[in-house]
C-alpha positions as CSV (number, residue, x, y, z in Angstrom):
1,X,136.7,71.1,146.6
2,X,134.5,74.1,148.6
3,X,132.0,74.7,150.7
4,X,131.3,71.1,152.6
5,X,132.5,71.9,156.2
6,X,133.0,68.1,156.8
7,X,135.1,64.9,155.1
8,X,133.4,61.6,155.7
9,X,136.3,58.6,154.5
10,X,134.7,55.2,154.2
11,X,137.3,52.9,155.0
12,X,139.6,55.7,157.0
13,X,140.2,53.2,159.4
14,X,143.2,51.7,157.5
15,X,146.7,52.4,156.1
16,X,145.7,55.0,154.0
17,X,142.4,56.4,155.7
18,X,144.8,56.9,158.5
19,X,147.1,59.1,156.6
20,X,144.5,60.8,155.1
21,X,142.6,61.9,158.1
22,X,146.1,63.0,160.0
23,X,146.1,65.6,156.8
24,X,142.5,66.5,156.3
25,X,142.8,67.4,160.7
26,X,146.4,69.3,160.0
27,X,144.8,71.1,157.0
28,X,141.8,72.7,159.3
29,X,139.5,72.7,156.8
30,X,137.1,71.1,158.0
31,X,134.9,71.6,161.1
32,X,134.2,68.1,161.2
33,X,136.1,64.8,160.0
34,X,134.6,61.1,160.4
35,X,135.8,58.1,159.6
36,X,133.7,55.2,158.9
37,X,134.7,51.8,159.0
38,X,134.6,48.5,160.2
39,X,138.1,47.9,161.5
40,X,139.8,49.0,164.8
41,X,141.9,51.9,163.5
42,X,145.3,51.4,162.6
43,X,146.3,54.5,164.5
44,X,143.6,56.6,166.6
45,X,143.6,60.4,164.5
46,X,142.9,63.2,167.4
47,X,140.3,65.0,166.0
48,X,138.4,62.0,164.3
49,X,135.1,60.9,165.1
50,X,135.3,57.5,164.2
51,X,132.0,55.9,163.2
52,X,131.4,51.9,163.2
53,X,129.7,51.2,160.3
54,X,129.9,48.0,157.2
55,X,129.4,49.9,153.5
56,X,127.7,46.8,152.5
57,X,124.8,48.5,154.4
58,X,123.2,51.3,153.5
59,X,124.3,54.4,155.1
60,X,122.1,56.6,157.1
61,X,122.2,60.2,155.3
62,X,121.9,61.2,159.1
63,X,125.2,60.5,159.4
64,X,126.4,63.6,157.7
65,X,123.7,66.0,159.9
66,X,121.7,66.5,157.0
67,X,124.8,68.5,155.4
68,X,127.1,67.4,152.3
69,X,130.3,66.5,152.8
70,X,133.8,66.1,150.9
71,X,133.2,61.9,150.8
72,X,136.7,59.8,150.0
73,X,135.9,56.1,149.8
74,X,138.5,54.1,150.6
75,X,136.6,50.9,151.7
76,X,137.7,47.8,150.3
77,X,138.7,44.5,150.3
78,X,141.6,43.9,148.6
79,X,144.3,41.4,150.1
80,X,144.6,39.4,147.1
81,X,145.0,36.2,147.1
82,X,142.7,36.0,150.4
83,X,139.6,36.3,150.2
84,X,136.9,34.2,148.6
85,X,136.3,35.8,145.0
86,X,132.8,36.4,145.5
87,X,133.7,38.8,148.5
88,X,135.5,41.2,146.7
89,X,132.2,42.2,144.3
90,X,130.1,42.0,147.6
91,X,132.4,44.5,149.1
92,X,133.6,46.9,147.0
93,X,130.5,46.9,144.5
94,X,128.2,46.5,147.1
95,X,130.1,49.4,149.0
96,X,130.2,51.9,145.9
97,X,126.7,51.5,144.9
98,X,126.0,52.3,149.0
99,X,128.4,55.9,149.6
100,X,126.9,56.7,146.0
101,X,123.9,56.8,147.3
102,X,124.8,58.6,150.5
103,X,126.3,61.4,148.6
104,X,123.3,61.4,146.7
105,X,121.2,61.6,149.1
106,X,123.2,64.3,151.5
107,X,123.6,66.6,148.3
108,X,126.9,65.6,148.7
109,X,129.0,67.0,145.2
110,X,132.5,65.8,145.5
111,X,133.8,62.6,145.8
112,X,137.2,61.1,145.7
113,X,137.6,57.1,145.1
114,X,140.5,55.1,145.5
115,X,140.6,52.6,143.0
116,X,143.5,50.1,141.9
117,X,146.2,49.7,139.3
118,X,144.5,45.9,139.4
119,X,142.0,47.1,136.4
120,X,145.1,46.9,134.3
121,X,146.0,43.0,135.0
122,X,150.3,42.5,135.2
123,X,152.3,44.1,132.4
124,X,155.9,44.0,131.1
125,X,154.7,46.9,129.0
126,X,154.2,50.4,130.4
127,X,151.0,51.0,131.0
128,X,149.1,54.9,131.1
129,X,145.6,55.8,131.9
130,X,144.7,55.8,128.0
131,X,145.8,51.7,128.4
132,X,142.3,49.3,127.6
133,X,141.6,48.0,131.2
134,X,142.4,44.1,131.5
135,X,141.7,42.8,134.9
136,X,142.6,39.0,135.3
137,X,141.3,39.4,139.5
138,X,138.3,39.3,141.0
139,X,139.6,42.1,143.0
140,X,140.8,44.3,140.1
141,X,137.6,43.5,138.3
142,X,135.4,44.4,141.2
143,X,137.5,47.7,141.7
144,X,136.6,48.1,137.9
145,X,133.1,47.9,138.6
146,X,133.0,50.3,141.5
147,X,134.7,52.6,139.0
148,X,131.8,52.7,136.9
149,X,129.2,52.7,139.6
150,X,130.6,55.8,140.9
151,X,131.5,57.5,137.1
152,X,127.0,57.0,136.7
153,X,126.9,59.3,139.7
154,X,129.0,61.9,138.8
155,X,127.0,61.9,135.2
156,X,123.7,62.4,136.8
157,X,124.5,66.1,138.1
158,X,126.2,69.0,136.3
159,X,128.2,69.7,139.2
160,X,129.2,66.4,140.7
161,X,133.2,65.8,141.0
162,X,134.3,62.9,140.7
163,X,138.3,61.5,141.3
164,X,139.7,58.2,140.8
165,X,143.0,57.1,141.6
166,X,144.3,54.1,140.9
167,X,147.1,53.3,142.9
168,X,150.0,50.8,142.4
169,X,151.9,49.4,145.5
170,X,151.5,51.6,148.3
171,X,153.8,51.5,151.1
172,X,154.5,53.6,154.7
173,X,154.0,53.1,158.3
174,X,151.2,51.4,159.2
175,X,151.3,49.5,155.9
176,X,151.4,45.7,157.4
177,X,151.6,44.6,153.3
178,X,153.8,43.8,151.3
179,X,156.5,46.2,151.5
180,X,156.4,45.4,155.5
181,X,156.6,41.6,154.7
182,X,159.5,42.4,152.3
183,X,161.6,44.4,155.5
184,X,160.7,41.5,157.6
185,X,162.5,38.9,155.1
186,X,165.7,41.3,154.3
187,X,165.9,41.6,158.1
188,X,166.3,37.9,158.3
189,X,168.4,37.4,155.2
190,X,164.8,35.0,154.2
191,X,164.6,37.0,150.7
192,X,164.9,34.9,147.0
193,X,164.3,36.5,144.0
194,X,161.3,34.5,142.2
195,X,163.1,33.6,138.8
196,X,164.2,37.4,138.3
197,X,165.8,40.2,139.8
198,X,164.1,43.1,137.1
199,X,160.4,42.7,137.8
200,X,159.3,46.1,137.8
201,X,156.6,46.7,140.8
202,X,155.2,50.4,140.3
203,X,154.9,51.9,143.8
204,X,154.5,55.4,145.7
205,X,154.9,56.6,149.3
206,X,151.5,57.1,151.1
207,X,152.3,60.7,152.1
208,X,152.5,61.2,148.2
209,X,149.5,59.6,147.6
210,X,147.2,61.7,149.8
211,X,149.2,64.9,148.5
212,X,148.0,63.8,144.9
213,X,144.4,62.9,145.9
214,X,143.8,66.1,147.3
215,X,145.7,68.0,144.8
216,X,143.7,66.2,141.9
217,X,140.6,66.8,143.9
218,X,141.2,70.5,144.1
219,X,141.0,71.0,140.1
220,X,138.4,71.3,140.0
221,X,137.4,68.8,137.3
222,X,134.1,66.6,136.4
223,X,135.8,64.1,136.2
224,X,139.5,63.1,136.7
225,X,141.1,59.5,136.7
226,X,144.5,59.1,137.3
227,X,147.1,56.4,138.1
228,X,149.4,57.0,141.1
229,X,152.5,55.9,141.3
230,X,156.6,57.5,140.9
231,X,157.7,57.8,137.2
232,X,160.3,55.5,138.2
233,X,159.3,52.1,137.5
234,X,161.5,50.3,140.4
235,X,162.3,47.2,139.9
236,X,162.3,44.6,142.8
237,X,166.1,44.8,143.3
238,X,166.1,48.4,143.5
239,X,163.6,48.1,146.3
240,X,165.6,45.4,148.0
241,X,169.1,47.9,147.9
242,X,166.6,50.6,148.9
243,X,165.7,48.9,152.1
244,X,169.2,47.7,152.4
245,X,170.8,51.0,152.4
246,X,168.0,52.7,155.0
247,X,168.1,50.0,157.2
248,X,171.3,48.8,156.7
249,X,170.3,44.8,155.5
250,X,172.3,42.4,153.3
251,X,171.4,43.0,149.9
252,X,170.0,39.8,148.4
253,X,172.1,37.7,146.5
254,X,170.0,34.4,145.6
255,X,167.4,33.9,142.5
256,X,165.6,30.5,142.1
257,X,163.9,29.2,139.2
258,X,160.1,30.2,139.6
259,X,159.4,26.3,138.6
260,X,161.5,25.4,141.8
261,X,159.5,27.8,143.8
262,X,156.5,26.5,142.9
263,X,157.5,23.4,143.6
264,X,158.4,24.3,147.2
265,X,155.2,25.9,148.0
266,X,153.7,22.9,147.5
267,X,153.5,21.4,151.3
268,X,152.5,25.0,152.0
269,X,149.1,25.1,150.0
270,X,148.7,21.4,151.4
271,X,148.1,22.9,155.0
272,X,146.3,25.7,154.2
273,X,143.6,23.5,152.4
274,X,143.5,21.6,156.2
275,X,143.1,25.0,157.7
276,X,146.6,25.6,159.0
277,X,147.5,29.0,157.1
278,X,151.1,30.6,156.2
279,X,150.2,33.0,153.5
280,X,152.2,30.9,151.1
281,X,151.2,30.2,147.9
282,X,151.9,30.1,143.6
283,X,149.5,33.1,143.7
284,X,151.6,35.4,145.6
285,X,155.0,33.7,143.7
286,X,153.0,34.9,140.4
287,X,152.4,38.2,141.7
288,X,156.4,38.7,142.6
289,X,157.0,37.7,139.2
290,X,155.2,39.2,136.8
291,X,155.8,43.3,136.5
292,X,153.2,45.9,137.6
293,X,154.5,48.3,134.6
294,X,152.8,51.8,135.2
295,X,152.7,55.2,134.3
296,X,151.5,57.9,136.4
297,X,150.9,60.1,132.9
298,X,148.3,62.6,134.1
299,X,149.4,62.8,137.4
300,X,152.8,64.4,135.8
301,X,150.8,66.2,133.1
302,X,149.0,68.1,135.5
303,X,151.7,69.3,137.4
304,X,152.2,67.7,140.9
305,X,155.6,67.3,142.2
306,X,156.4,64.2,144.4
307,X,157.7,65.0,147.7
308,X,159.5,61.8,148.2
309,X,161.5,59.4,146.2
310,X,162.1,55.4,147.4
311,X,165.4,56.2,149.3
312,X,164.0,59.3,151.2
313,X,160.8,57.8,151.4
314,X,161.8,54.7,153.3
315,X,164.3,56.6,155.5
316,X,161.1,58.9,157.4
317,X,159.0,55.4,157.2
318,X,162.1,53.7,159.8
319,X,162.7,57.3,161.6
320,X,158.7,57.2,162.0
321,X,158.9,53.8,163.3
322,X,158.4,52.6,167.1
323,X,158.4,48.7,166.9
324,X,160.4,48.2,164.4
325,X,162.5,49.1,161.9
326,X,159.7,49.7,159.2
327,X,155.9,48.8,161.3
């Protein structure tokens, strides 16, 4: 990336627009950073403008001053399950066809997009970039689509850059997902494996994953999709004795049958269809069951070196932490 003097994130109002932003201000490399969003921010940047704006609108080229910029999108929706399905293709198709446009209107030549490990569906196998995209979500067929809305505008110019990542489980302070609600039940000794202890959920510290993006970015190259994540493929008792040793938490000791769980969900989904909601459902048993098995091939390939591991990873996200142990 070179020349734009400004960084415009869509969606920097969140979990990873706010990590992002405290780097693109500590990396002075731009004269001006703005994030727009809809959301309050999860933690107010110094040396943000922060912009209240909904991607499902078109964007003002104004808002850049009538200069390109370095645009990340980051705006989604993507708590899944959540959300009605039709939300998610209004959102983040809606959205990509929108901060296309912007850039292409601003002149603006280098975009970064965060996508989602979604496109691939769950996997026991391991899964690289060369893997045939399977989504079996609205929200990881919607990020899909964005994908492909944003590769037409990097085709239509020469010197358009264009990088995807596609992140798996993401996790770090400010997260308030589902490594968060995972510390919250090994706090309380609340945890049950769902019918296994070796599901393997890929994941990757949030400081990493802004490290890669602009690293990536910095190549230089048309085009570049990549999957980020750590090349080991934890599984979720590793990340329970990972939390366990940084926080110092009984390790979880219980599995149920997932047929049992399902069962006990039950009442659960009974009160949320009366409108009294707990979050608990078969979806979100499914999803702690079934593996999210992937690689981060090019990411390797190309030469980036993680900075963090689970163990040291989790230790600066409690250290970081004011509220509690991991907020």
């Amino acid at each position: 990336m070179s020349n734009p003097t400004q960084a415009i994130v869509f969606g920097g109002a969140g979990f990873i627009g706010t990590h992002l932003m405290t780097r693109l201000v500590g990396s002075r490399s731009y004269n001006r950073i703005v994030s727009v969003d809809i959301g309050k921010p999860r933690a107010q940047v110094d040396g943000v403008e922060y912009v209240h704006h909904d991607v499902r609108e078109p964007i003002d080229p104004k808002l850049g001053g009538g200069m390109p910029a370095d645009i990340f999108n980051l705006a989604a929706i993507h708590v899944t399950p959540g959300h009605p399905e039709g939300d998610y293709y209004y959102t983040n198709v809606l959205g990509a066809v929108n901060v296309c446009r912007f850039a292409r209107e601003t002149g603006s030549r280098n975009v970064i997009f965060t996508s989602s490990i979604s496109i691939y569906g769950p996997t026991e196998a391991p899964l690289d970039e060369d893997a045939t995209p399977a989504p079996v979500s609205a929200y990881g067929r919607s990020k899909f689509s964005a994908e492909a809305i944003h590769r037409l505008w990097q085709s239509e110019a020469p010197d358009r850059r264009l990088t995807i990542v596609r992140p798996a489980v993401i996790y770090g302070r400010y997260e308030r997902g589902n490594f968060t609600r995972l510390s919250r039940l090994l706090e309380r000794r609340a945890f049950i494996y769902p019918g296994r202890t070796d599901t393997i959920k890929s994941c990757g510290y949030v400081k990493d994953l802004v490290s890669s993006m602009l690293f990536m970015a910095l190549r230089n190259d048309s085009l570049s999709i990549y999957n980020f994540c750590y090349e080991h493929r934890y599984t979720i008792s590793e990340i329970c004795s990972a939390f366990s040793q940084a926080a110092d938490y009984a390790k979880p000791t219980i599995t149920i049958p997932i047929w049992l769980m399902n069962l006990a969900v039950l009442p659960f989904e009974i009160l949320h269809a009366v409108g009294i909601k707990s979050g608990i459902n078969r979806d979100r048993i499914r999803k702690l069951w079934f593996s999210t098995n992937i690689l981060p091939k090019r990411l390797v390939a190309s030469g980036f070196r993680f900075d963090y591991d689970l163990a040291s990873s989790l230790a600066e996200w409690k250290q970081e932490s004011s509220i509690k142990d991991f907020d």
